[in-house]
C-alpha angles and dihedrals in degrees: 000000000000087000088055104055091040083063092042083054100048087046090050094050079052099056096045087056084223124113109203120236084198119035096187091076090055090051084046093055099043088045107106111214091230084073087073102041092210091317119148097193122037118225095282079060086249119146104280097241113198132166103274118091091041086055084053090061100029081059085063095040102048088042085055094045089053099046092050088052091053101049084052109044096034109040093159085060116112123213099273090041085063103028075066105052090045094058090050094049095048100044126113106259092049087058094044089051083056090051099046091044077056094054092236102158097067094052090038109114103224131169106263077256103055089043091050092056094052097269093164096054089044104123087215093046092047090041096058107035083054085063088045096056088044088051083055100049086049099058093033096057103004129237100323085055091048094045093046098058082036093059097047101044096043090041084097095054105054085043090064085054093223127227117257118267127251108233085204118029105168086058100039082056087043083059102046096043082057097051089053090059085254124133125245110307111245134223125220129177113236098177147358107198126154124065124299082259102057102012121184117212120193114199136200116215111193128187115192106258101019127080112263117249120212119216126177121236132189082225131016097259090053085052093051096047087041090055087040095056101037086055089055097052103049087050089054096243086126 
């Protein structure tokens, strides 16, 4: 097991064209909060170093990193043009896409748990653990380093030229289930899975009239906005 995640690792560091300097931050970034439990020492009594406090940084970083690209590659655009584009590159399931494209979950370090219930495959998980690794790559080799491996793995996002993001998606589908003659759409929580410390919810939106659609949150709001949008989407509002 430990052989296969050193090689998911190598293939990872690969794929992110950066050699770490220190390693440790890699290890940081890849490091699930649910492996500690709440701990703040592991068992050598060492501070318990999870992801996120890198995924803290590697959220500015990567939102810098965007907004530089726009104002480079779309000098027409106005503010909320770009204000657009940049929600839906930062969000977390364009982050999760990268990670996915790097091949992050195989090399990721998660509790037996968190793994069991498809951890690695967790758009939240993967999403956060990508800003992470960008945060690292930030602090190992400073802001060229960052941009490099930025520029690669986003490179197929901006190139699907993404739809504009709702700031507000569980009104945008009030809106739209009222405009159908349907009554409010409704949330239900499917599941609650992940320690009390880094908790997945997976939430079900349903409209009167169409099929419900499930999305995973950090939180239940974001589960809620995830399920909203998605459902959206799949019935062509956005």
């Amino acid at each position: 097991m430990a052989d296969r995640r050193a090689e998911a690792i190598h293939a990872l560091t690969r794929n992110l064209g950066h050699d770490f300097r220190d390693a440790g931050l890699l290890e940081q970034a890849l490091t699930h909060a649910s492996v500690g439990e709440g701990a703040e020492r592991d068992a050598r009594g060492r501070p318990f170093l999870d992801n996120q406090r890198l995924e803290f940084l590697g959220d500015r970083v990567l939102g810098l990193l965007v907004a530089d690209t726009l104002m480079r590659d779309f000098p027409e655009a106005d503010e909320g043009d770009m204000s657009a584009r940049l929600h839906a590159l930062v969000d977390k399931a364009a982050c999760a896409r990268v990670a996915d494209r790097l091949q992050v979950g195989p090399a990721m370090r998660l509790s037996p748990g968190e793994a069991k219930q498809g951890g690695r495959r967790r758009e939240g998980v993967l999403g956060d653990a990508m800003e992470a690794i960008l945060a690292a790559v930030w602090l190992d080799g400073g802001i060229e380093a960052a941009r490099k491996v930025f520029d690669t793995a986003w490179r197929a996002e901006f190139a699907a030229n993404p739809k504009k993001a709702l700031t507000n998606p569980k009104s945008a589908l009030q809106e739209w289930a009222l405009g159908q003659g349907r009554a409010l759409p409704t949330y239900r929580i499917v599941e609650r899975t992940g320690s009390d410390h880094a908790p997945t919810f997976t939430v079900e939106a349903s409209v009167a009239g169409y099929p419900p659609l499930t999305a995973q949150g950090r939180s239940r709001q974001d589960a809620e906005k995830a399920a909203a949008t998605a459902l959206l989407q799949r019935e062509g509002v956005i």
